[in-house]
C-alpha positions in Angstrom: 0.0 0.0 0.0 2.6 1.9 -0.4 2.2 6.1 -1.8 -1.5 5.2 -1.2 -1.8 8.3 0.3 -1.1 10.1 -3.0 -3.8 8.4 -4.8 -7.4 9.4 -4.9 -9.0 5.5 -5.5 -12.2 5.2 -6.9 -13.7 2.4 -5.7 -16.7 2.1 -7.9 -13.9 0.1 -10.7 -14.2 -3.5 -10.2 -11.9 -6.2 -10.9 -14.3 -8.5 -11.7 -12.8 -9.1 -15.0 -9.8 -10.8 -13.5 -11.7 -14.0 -12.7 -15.1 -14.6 -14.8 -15.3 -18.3 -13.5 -18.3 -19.3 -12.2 -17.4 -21.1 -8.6 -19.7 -23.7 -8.5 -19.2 -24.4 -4.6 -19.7 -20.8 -4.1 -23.1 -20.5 -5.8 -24.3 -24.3 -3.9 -23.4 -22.1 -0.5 -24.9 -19.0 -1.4 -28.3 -20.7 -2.4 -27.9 -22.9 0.7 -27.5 -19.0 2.6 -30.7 -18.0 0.9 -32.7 -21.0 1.5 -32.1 -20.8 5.4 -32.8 -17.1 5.2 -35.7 -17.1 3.3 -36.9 -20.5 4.2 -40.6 -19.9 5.7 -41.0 -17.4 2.5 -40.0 -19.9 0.3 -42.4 -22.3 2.2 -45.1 -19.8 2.2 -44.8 -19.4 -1.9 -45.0 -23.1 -2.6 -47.8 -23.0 -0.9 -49.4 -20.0 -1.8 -49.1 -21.7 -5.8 -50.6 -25.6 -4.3 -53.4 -23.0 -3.0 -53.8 -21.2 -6.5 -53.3 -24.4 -9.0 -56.2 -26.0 -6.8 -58.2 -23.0 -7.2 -57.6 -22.4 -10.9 -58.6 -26.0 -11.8 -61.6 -25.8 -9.8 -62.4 -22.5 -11.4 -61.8 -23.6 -14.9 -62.3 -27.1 -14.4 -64.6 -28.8 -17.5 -65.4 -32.5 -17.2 -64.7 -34.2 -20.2 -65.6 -38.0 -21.2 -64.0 -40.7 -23.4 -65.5 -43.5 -24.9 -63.1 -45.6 -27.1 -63.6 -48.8 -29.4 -61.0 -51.6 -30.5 -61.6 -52.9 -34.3 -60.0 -54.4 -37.2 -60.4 -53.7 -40.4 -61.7 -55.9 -43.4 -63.1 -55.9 -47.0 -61.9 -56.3 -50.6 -60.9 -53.7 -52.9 -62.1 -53.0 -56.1 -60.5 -53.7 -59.2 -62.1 -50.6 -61.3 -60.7 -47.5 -61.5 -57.6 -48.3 -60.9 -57.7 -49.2 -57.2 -55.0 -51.5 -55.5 -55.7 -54.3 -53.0 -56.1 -52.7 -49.5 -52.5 -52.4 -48.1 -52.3 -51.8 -44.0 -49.5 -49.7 -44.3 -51.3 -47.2 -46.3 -54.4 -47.6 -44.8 -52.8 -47.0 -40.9 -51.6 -43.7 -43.0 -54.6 -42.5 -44.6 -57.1 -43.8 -41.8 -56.0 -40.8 -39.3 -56.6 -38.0 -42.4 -60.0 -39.8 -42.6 -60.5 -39.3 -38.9 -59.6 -35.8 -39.4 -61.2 -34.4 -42.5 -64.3 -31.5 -42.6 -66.4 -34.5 -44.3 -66.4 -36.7 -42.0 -67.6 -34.1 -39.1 -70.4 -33.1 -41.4 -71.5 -36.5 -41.7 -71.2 -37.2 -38.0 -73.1 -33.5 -38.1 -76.0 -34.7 -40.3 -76.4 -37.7 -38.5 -76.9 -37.0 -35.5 -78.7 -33.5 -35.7 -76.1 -32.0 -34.0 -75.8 -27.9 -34.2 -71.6 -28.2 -34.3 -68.9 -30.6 -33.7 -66.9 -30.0 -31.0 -65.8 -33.7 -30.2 -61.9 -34.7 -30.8 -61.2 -37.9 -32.7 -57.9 -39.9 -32.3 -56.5 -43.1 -33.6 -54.1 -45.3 -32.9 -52.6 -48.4 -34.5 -50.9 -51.5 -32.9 -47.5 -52.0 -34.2 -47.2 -55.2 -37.1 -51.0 -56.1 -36.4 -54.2 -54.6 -38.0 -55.5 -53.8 -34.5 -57.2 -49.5 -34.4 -58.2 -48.1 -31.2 -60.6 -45.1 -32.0 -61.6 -42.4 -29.2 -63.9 -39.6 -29.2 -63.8 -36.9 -26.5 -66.0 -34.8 -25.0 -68.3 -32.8 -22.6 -71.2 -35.3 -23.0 -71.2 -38.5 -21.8 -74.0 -39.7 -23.8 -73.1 -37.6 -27.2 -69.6 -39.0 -26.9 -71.1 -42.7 -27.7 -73.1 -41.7 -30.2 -70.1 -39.5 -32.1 -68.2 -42.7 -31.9 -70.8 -45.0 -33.0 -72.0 -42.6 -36.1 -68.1 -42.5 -36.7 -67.6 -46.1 -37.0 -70.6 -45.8 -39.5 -69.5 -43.1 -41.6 -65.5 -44.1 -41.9 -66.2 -46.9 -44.3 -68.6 -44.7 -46.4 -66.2 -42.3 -47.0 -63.1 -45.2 -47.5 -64.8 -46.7 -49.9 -63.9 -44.2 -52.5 -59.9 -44.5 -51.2 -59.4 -48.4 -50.6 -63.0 -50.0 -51.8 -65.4 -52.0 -49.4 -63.7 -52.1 -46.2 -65.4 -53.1 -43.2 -64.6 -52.7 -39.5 -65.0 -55.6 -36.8 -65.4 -54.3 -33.4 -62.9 -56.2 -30.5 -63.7 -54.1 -27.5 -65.6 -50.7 -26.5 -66.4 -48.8 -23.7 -69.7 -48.3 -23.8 -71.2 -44.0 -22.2 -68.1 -43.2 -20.8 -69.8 -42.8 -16.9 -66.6 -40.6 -14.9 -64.7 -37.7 -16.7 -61.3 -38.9 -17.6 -59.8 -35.6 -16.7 -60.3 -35.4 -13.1 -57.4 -34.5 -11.1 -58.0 -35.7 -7.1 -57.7 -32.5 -4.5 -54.5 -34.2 -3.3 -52.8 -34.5 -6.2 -53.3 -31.0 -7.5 -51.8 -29.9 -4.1 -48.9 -32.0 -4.7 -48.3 -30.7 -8.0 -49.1 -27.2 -7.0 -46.8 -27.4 -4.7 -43.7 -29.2 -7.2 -44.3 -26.3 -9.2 -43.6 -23.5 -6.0 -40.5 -25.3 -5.1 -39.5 -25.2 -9.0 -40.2 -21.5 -8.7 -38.4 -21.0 -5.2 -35.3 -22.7 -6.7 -35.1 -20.6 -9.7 -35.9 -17.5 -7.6 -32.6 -18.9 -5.0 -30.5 -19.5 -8.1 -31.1 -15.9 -8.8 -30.5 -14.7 -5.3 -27.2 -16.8 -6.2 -26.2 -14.8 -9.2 -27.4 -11.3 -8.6 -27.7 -10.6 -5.2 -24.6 -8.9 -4.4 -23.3 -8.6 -1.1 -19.7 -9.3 0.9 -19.5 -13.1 2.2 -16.3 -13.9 1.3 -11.8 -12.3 1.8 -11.8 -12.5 -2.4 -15.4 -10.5 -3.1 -13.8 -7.3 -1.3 -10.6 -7.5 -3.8 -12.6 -8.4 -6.6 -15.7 -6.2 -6.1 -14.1 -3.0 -4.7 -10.7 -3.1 -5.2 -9.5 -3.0 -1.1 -7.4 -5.8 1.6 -9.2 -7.4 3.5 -8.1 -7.7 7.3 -9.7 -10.2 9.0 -13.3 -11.5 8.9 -15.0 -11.3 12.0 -17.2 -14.5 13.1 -20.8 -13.7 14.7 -21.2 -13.7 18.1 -24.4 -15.7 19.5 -25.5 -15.8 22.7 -28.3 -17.6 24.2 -31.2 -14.9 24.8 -32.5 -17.0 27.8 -29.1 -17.0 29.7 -29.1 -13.7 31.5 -26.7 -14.5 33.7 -23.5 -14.5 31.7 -21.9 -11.0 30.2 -23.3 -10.6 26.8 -20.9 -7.3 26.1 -19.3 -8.9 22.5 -15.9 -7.9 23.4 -12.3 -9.7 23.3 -11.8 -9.8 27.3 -15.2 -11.2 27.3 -14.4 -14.9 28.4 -18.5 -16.3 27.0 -16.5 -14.5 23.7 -15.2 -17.7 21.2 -11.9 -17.6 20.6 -12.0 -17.0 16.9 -13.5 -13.8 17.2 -10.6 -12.4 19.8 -8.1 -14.0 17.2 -9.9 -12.2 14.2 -9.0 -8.7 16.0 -5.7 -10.1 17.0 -5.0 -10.2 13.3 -6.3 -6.9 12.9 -4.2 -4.8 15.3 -1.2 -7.0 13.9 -1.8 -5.4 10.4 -2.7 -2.4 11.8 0.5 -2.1 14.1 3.0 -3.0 11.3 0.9 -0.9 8.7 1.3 2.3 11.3 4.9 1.3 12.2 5.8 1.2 8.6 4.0 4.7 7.7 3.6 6.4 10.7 0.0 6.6 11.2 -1.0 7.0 14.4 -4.8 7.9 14.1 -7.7 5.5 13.0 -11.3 6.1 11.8 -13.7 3.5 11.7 -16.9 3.8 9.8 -19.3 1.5 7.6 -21.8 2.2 4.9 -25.4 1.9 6.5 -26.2 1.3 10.5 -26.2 -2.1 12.1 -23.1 -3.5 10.7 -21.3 -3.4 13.9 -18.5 -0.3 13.4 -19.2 0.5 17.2 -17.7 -2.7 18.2 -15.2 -2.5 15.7 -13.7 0.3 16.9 -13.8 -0.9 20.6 -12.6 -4.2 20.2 -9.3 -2.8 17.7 -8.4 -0.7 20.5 -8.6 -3.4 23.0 -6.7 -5.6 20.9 -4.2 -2.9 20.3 -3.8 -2.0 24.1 -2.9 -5.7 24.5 0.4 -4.9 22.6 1.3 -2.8 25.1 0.2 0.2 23.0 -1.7 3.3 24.8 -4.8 3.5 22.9 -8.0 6.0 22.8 -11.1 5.5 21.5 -13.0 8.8 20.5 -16.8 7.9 20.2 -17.4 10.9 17.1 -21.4 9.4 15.7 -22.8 12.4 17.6 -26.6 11.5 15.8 -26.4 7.8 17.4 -24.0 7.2 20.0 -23.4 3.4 20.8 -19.7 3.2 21.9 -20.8 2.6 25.7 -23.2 -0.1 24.1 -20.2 -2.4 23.6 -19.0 -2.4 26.9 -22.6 -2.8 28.5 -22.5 0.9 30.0 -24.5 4.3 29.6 -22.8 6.6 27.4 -26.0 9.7 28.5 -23.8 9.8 32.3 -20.7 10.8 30.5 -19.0 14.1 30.0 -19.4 15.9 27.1 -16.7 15.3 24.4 -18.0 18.5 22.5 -16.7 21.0 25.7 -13.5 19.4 25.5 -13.4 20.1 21.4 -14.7 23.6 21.5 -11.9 24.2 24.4 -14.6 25.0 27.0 -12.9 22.2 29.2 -9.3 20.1 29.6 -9.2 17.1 27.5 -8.5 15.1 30.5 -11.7 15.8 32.0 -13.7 13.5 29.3 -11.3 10.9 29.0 -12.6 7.7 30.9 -9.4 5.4 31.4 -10.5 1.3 32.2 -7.4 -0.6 33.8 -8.9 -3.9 33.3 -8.4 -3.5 29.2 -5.5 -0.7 29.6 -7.6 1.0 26.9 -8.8 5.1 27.2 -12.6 6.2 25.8 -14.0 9.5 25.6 -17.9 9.6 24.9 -19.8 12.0 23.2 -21.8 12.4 26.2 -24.9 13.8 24.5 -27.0 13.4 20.7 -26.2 16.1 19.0 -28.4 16.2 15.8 -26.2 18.5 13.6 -22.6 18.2 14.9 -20.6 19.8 12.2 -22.4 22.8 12.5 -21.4 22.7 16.5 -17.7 21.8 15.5 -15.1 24.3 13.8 -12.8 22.2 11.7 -9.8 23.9 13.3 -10.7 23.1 17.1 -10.9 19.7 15.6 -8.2 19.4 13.9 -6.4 20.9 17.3 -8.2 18.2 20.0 -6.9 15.4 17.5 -3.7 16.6 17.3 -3.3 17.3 21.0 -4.6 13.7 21.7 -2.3 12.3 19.4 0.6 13.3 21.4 -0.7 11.5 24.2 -1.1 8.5 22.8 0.2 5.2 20.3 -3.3 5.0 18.8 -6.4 7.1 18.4 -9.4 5.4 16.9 -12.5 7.5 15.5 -15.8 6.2 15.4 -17.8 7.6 12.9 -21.5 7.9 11.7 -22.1 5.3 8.5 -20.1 7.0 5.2 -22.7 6.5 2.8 -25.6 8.3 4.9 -23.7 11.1 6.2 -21.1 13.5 5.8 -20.0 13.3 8.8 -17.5 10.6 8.5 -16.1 12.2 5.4 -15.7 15.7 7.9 -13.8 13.8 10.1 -11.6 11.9 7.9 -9.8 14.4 6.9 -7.8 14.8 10.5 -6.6 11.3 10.6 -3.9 9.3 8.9 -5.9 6.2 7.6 -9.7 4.4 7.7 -10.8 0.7 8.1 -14.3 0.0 6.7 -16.4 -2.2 8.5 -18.7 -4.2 6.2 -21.4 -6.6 7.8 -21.1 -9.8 6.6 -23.8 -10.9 3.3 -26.0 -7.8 4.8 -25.0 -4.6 2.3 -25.5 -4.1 -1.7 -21.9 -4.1 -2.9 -23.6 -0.6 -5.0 -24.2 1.4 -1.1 -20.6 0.0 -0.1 -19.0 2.1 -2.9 -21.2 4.8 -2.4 -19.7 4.9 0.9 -16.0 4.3 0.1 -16.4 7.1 -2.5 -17.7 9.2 -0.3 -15.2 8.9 2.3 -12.6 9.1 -0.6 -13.4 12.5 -0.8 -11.1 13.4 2.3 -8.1 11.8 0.1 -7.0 9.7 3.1 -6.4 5.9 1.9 -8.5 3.2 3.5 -6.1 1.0 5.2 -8.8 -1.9 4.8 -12.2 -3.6 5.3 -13.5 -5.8 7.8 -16.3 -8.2 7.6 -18.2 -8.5 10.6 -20.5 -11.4 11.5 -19.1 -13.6 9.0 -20.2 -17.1 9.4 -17.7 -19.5 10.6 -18.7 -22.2 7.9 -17.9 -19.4 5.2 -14.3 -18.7 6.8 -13.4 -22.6 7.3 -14.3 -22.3 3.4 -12.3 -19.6 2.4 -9.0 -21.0 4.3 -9.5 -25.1 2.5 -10.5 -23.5 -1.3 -8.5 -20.6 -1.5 -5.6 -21.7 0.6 -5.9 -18.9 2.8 
């Protein structure tokens, strides 16, 4: 990272041209990701289309009846005319035109006093035996029968003039067809209503897949936005129920797992040799949106940085929303008011709150202040940062989100680097470079992003594929 200072990055370039494979293993996981979080909608879909394919067929559902009959054929042809001995194979090919021809429904028609045919006639032929299976279809039980009845009568009448005297021999029949053939039970349309939501919800998680952009893995930060990543931060559960223990997510925190304190271990690390290397001494800490954890960021990379024997502070500046104290389980309201100490209305030592169990200095804002730059002369600033700096190793900013406010942006300008905090598979990778460009604007390079919250599955899978 070196000269990075010098550079104003824009980090809405992507480097996604570098690698256009698809990683198969990747998409499997991310669909598994959006099954589990979108499971009971999912569920609620596939049931919401069994509920609709029952009511469409009910709503459009016609009963129609078959009645079929079994026959050979027989007969001699004539000799006049021209006409050749009746061959099967052209009369299992001329039979189904027969079926299908305007002269034979008018017939039918005629016959039976019918006002229009709408009946559908099918044949079909046994393979290397004279053996026809006609079928007429309908809405009529009763007019189905007779269709098929005036047909046998009629299709010989109108052969005649193709093959000669043919005649058909009936095998087998149906008789008035007496149930619809196209009745679907209740419980099988459910079942297939159902198939057909689950085909739908996997298309729709295949698409989450593909398009749904977010950071859930080391590589998506490098290839997405063009920054290091530092460590990815494991979610911290505790049991709601269990009262009892400290639920404060912090590194000296002993309910804490042991990956998370070792995911800020490698953080301060980088940070320590980055600052060592360059000389930066001060630190803000911002995100893109709310929620994604930057307050306990910022707490935990100064405890982890006190642990090397480093004097640390920890300047709570997200005047709108203060939630530093929240870390630590305490009440940031009773604290002094960080704004006096900027404006020069009192000593800095007065709102410094030192804890000896961590080694580690905070100062609270104290108060919500709803428009703090207006309250805040960049040069008073500029001198309290300065000031503190001299007093100590490391001085770490925490910041309002950078792609809501300017506020970050205001602030970044006094300090000598930034780590982003991005919550794990929570943020559009589009409001994360609206952020990073927007804290871009103070020309100060961002040292690097965290991913908070990440799943441990997901970080056990970055370090076996990628080696990392």
């Amino acid at each position: 990272m070196s000269n990075i200072d010098e550079r104003n990055i824009d980090y809405t370039t992507s480097n996604r041209a570098d690698d256009d494979r698809i990683d198969i293993i990747s998409v499997l996981l991310d669909m598994g990701k959006g099954i589990r979080k979108f499971w009971l909608l999912l569920l609620l879909f596939a049931v919401a289309c069994a509920g609709v394919f029952c009511a469409y067929n009910k709503l459009t559902y016609k009963p129609l009846y078959r009645a079929y009959v079994t026959f050979s054929v027989g007969g001699e042809a004539e000799e006049n005319n021209g006409y050749a001995k009746i061959d099967s194979d052209e009369l299992k090919e001329t039979l189904p035109h027969i079926l299908q021809s305007q002269v034979l429904q008018d017939m039918i028609v005629d016959d039976l006093q019918l006002d229009w045919f709408n009946f559908d006639l099918s044949l079909e032929s046994q393979e290397n035996v004279d053996l026809y299976t006609l079928k007429v279809s309908g809405d009529n039980p009763a007019d189905v029968h007779n269709v098929l009845n005036a047909a046998m009568n009629d299709i010989p009448v109108i052969g005649r003039y193709v093959f000669g005297s043919i005649t058909f021999e009936t095998l087998d029949e149906s008789g008035v067809p007496s149930t619809p053939y196209n009745y679907i039970p209740l419980r099988k349309m459910i079942l297939e209503g159902f198939a057909v939501g689950l085909g739908i919800d996997f298309l729709l998680v295949l698409i989450y897949a593909f398009t749904y952009e977010t950071i859930r893995r080391e590589d998506d930060l490098k290839k997405h936005l063009n920054v290091r990543c530092l460590a990815s931060i494991p979610a911290v559960r505790f049991k709601r129920r269990n009262k009892k223990i400290d639920q404060n997510i912090h590194i000296f925190n002993p309910f804490v797992s042991y990956q998370f304190s070792e995911a800020f271990r490698t953080i301060s690390g980088r940070i320590d040799r980055e600052s060592q290397k360059y000389g930066r001494k001060s630190f803000l800490v911002t995100s893109s949106i709310p929620g994604e954890g930057k307050s306990t960021v910022a707490i935990n990379l100064g405890m982890a940085l006190a642990k090397r024997n480093k004097k640390v502070v920890v300047i709570d500046c997200d005047f709108r929303n203060p939630s530093t104290a929240n870390v630590i389980g305490l009440n940031e309201m009773d604290m002094p008011n960080v704004l006096d100490a900027i404006n020069g209305k009192v000593p800095i030592s007065d709102v410094i709150q030192h804890y000896e169990e961590w080694n580690l200095d905070i100062i609270y804002t104290g108060t919500v202040v709803n428009n703090p730059i207006s309250e805040i002369n960049a040069a008073d600033l500029k001198e309290f940062i300065e000031k503190v700096r001299e007093e100590y190793d490391y001085v770490i900013l925490d910041t309002p989100p950078a792609a809501m406010l300017t506020d970050a942006s205001n602030f970044a300008q006094f300090v000598d680097g930034i780590v982003y905090v991005v919550r794990y598979d929570a943020v559009r990778i589009r409001q994360i470079r609206e952020g990073m460009n927007a804290i871009a604007m103070s020309r100060k390079p961002i040292l690097g992003c965290v991913i908070n919250g990440a799943e441990s599955s997901e970080i056990a899978y970055h370090k076996y594929y990628y080696g990392k």
